[in-house]
Structures are given as structure tokens and as C-alpha cells.
Chimera marker file (.cmm) of the C-alpha trace (Angstrom):
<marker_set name="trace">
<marker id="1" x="-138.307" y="-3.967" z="-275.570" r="1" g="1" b="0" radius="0.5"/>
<marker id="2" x="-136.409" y="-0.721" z="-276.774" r="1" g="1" b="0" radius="0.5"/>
<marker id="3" x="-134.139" y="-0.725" z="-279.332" r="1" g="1" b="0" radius="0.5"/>
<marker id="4" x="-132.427" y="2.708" z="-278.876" r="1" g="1" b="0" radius="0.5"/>
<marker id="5" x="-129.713" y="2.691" z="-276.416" r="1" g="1" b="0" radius="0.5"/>
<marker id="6" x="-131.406" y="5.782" z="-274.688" r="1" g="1" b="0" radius="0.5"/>
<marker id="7" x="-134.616" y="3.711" z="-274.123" r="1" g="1" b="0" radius="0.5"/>
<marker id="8" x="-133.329" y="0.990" z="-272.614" r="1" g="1" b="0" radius="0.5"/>
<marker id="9" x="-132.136" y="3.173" z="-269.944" r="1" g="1" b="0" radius="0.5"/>
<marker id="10" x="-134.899" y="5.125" z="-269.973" r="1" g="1" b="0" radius="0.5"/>
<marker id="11" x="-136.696" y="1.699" z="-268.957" r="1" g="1" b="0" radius="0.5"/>
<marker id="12" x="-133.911" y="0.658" z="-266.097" r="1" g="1" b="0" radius="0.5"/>
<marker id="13" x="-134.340" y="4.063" z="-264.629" r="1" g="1" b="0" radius="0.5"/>
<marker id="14" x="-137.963" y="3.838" z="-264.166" r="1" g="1" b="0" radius="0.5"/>
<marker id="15" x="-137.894" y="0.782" z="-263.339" r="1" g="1" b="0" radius="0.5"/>
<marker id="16" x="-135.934" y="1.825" z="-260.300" r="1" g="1" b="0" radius="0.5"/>
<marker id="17" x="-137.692" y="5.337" z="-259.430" r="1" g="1" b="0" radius="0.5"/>
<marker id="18" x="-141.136" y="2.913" z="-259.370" r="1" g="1" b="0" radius="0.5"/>
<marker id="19" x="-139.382" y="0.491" z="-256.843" r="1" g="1" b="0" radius="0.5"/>
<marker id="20" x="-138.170" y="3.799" z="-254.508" r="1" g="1" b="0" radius="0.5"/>
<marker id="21" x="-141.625" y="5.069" z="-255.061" r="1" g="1" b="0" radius="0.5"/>
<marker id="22" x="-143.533" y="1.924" z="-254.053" r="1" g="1" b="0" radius="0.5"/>
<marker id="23" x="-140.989" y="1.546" z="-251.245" r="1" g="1" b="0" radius="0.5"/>
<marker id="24" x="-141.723" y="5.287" z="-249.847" r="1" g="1" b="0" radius="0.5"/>
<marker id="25" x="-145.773" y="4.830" z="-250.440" r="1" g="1" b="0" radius="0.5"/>
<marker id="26" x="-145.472" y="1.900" z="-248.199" r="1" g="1" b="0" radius="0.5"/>
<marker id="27" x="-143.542" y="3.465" z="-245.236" r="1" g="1" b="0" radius="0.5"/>
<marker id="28" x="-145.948" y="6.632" z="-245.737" r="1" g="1" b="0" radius="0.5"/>
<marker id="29" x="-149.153" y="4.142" z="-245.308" r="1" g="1" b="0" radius="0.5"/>
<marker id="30" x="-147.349" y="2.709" z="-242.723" r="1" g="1" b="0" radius="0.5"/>
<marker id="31" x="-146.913" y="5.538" z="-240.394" r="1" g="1" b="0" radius="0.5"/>
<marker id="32" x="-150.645" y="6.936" z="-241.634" r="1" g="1" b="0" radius="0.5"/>
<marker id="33" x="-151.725" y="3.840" z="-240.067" r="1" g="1" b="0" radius="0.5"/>
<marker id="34" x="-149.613" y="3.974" z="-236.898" r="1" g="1" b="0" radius="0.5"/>
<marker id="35" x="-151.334" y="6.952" z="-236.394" r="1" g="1" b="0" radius="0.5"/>
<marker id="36" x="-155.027" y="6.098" z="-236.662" r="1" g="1" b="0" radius="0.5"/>
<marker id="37" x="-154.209" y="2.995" z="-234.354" r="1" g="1" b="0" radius="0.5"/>
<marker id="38" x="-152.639" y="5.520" z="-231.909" r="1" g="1" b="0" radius="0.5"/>
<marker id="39" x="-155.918" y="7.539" z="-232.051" r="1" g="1" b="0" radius="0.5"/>
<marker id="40" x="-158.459" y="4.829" z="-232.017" r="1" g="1" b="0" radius="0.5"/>
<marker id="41" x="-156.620" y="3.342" z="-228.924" r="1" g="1" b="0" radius="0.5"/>
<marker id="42" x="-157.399" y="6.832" z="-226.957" r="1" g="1" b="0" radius="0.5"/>
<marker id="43" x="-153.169" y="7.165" z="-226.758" r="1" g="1" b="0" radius="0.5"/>
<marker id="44" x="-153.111" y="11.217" z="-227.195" r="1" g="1" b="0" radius="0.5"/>
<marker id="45" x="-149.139" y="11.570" z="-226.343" r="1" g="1" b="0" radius="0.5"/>
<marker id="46" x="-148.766" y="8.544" z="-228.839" r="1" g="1" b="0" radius="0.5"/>
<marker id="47" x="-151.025" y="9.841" z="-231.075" r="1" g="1" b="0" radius="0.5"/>
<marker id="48" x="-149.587" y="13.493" z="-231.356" r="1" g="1" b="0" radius="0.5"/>
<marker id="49" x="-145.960" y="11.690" z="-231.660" r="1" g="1" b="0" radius="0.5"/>
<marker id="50" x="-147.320" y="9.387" z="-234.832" r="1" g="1" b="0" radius="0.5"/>
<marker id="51" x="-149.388" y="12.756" z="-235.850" r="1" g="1" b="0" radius="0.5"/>
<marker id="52" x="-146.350" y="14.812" z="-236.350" r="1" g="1" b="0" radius="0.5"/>
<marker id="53" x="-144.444" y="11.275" z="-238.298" r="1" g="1" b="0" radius="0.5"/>
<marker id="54" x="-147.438" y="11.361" z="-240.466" r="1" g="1" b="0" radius="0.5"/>
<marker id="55" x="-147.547" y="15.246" z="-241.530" r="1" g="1" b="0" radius="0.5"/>
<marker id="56" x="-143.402" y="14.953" z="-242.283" r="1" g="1" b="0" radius="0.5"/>
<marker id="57" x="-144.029" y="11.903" z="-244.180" r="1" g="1" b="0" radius="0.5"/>
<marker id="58" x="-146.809" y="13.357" z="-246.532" r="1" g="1" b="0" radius="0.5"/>
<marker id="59" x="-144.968" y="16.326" z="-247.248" r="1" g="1" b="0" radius="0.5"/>
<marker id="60" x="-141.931" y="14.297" z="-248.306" r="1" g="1" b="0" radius="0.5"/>
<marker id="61" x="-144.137" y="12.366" z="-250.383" r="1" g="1" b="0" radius="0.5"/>
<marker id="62" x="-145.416" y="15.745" z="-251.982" r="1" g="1" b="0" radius="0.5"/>
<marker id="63" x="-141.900" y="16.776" z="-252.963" r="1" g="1" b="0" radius="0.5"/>
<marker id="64" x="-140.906" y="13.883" z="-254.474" r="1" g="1" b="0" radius="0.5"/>
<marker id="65" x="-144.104" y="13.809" z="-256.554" r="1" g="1" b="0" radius="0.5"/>
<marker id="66" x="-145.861" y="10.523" z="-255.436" r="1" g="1" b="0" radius="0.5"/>
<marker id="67" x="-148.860" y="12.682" z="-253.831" r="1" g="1" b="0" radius="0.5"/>
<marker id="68" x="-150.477" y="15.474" z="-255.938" r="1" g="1" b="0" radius="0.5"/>
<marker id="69" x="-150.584" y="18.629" z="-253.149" r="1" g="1" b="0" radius="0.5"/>
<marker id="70" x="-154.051" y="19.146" z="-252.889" r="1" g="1" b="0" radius="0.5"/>
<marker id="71" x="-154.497" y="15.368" z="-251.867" r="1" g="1" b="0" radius="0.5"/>
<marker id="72" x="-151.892" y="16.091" z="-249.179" r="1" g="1" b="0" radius="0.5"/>
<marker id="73" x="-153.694" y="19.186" z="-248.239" r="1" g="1" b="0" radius="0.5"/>
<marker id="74" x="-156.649" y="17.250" z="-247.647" r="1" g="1" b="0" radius="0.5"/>
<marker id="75" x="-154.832" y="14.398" z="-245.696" r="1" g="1" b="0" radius="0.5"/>
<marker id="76" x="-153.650" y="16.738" z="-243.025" r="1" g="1" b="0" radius="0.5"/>
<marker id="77" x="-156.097" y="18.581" z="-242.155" r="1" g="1" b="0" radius="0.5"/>
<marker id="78" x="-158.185" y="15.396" z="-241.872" r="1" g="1" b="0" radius="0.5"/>
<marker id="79" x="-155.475" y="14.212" z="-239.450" r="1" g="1" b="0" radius="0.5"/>
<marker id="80" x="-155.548" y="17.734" z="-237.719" r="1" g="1" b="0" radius="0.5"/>
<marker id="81" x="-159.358" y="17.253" z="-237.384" r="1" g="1" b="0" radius="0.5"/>
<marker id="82" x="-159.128" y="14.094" z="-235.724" r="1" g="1" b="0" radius="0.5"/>
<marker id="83" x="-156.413" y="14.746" z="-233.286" r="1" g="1" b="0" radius="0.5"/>
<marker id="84" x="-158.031" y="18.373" z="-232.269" r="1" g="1" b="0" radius="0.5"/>
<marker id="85" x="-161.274" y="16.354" z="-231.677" r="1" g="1" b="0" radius="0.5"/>
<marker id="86" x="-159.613" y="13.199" z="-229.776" r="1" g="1" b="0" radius="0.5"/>
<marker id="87" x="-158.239" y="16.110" z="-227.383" r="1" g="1" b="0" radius="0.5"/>
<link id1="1" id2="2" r="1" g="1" b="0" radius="0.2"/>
<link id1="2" id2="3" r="1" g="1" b="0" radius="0.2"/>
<link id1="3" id2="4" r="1" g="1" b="0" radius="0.2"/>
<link id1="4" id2="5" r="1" g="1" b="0" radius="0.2"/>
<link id1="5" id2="6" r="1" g="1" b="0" radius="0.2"/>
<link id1="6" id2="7" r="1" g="1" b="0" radius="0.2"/>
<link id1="7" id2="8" r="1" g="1" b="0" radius="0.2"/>
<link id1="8" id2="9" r="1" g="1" b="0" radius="0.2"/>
<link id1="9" id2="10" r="1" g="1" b="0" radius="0.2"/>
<link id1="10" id2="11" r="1" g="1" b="0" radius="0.2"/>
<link id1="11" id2="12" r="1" g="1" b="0" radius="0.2"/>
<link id1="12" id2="13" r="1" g="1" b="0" radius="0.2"/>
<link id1="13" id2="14" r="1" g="1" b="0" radius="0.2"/>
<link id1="14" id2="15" r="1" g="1" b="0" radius="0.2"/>
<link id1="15" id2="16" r="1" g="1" b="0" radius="0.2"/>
<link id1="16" id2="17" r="1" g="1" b="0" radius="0.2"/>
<link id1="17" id2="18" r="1" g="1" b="0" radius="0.2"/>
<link id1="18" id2="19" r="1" g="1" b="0" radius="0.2"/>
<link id1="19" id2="20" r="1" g="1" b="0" radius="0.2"/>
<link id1="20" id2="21" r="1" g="1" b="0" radius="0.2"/>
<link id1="21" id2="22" r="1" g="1" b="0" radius="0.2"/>
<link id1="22" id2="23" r="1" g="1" b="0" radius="0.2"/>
<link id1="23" id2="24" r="1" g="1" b="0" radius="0.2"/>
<link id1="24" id2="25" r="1" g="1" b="0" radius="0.2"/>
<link id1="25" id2="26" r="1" g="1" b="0" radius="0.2"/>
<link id1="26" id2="27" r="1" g="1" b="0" radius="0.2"/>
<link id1="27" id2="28" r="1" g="1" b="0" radius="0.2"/>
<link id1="28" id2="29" r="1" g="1" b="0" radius="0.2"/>
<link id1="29" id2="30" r="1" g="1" b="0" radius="0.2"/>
<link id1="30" id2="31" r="1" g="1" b="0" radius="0.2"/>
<link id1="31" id2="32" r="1" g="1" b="0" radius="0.2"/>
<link id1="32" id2="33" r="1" g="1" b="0" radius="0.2"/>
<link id1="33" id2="34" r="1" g="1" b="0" radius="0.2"/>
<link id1="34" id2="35" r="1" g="1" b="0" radius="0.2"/>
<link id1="35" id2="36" r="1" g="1" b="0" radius="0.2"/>
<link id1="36" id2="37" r="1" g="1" b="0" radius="0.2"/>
<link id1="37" id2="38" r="1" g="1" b="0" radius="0.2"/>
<link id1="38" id2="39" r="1" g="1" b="0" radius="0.2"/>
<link id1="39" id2="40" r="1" g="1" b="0" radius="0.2"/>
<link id1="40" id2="41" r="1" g="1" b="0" radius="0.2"/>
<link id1="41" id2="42" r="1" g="1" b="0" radius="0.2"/>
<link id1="42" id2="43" r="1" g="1" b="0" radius="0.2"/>
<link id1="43" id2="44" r="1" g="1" b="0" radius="0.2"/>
<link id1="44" id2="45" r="1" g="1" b="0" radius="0.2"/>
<link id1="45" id2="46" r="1" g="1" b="0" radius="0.2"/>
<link id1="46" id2="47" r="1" g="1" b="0" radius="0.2"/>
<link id1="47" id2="48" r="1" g="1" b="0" radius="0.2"/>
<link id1="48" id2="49" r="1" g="1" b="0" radius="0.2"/>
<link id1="49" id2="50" r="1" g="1" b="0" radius="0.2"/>
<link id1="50" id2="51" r="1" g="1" b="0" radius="0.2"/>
<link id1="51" id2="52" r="1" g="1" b="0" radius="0.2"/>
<link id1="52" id2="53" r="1" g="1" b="0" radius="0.2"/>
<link id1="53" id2="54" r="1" g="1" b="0" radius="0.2"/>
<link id1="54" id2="55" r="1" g="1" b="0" radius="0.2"/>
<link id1="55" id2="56" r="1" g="1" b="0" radius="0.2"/>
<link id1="56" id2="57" r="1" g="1" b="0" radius="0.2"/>
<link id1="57" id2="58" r="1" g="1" b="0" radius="0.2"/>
<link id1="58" id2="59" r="1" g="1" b="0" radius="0.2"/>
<link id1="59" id2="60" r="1" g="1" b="0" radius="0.2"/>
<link id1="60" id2="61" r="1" g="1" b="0" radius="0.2"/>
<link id1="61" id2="62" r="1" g="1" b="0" radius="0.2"/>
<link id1="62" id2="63" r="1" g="1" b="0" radius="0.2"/>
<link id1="63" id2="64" r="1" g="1" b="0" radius="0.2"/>
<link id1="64" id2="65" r="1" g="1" b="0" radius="0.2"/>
<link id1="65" id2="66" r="1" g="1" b="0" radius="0.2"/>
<link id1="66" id2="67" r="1" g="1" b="0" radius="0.2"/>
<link id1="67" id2="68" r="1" g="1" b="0" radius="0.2"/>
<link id1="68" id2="69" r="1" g="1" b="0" radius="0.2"/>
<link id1="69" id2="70" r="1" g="1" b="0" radius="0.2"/>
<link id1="70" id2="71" r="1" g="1" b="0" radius="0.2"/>
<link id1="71" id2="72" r="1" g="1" b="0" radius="0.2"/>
<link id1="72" id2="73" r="1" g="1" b="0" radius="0.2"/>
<link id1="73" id2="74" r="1" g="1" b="0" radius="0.2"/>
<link id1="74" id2="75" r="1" g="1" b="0" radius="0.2"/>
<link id1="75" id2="76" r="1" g="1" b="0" radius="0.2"/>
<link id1="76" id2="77" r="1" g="1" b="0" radius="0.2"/>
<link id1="77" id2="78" r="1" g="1" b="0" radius="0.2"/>
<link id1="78" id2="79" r="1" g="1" b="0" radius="0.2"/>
<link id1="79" id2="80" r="1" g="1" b="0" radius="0.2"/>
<link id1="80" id2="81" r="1" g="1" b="0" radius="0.2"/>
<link id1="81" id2="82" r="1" g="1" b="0" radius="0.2"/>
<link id1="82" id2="83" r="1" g="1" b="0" radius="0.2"/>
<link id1="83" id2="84" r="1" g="1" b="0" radius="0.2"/>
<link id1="84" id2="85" r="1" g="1" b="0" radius="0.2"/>
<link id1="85" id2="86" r="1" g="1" b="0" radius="0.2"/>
<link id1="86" id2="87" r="1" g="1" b="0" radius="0.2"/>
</marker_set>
């Protein structure tokens, strides 16, 4: 544990940021997963709604520096791929 006044809020704050961070990983999963269910049911109006959820949802996560950009990069176009092809 920190002794300098500084640290210890150093540690409070991160302890929070990882919280919001887990919190927004989670709901971005989520929605990556609503999307692939959406697909692999055949839904194509569902699965261009969820598609859309997905892309806005990665490129949040991009901003706030929980996904490195090239990884996000590679996500959508993956998710482009598959709903081009299920069409």
C-alpha cells in the first residue's frame, strides 16, 4: 500500500477506470455476441441492426483505449465479411 498521498489516489483512481473498463468490455462482448447469434439464426434485418450496435460499440471502445485500433480494424471488417456473405 502507498504511502504518498498522491499514490493512494493514484490507486483509487485506477481502481475505478478498471471497473468502467471491465464494465464497457462486457457490454461490447455483449452486443459482439448479439450479433453473431443474429447471423447464425439467418435474421439479416436483425443482424444488420446488431451489425451497426457492434461497429459503434468497437469504435467507442477504441477511443477510450480498451481496444488497440488495429484489433478494431480487424474486428469490423470480419463483421463486414460475414454480414456481406450472409446477404
Amino acid at each position: 500500500m502507498p504511502n504518498i498521498k498522491s499514490a493512494k489516489k493514484r490507486v483509487l483512481v485506477t481502481e475505478t477506470k478498471t471497473l468502467q473498463n471491465k464494465s464497457f468490455r462486457s457490454a461490447m462482448k455483449t452486443s459482439i455476441k448479439k450479433y453473431q447469434a443474429a447471423l447464425a439464426e439467418g435474421n439479416k434485418e436483425l443482424a444488420s441492426k446488431t451489425y451497426l450496435d457492434a461497429v459503434s460499440m468497437i469504435d467507442r471502445a477504441v477511443n477510450k483505449g480498451i481496444l488497440h485500433k488495429n484489433n478494431a480494424a480487424r474486428k469490423k471488417s470480419k463483421f463486414t465479411q460475414m454480414l456481406n456473405n450472409a446477404q
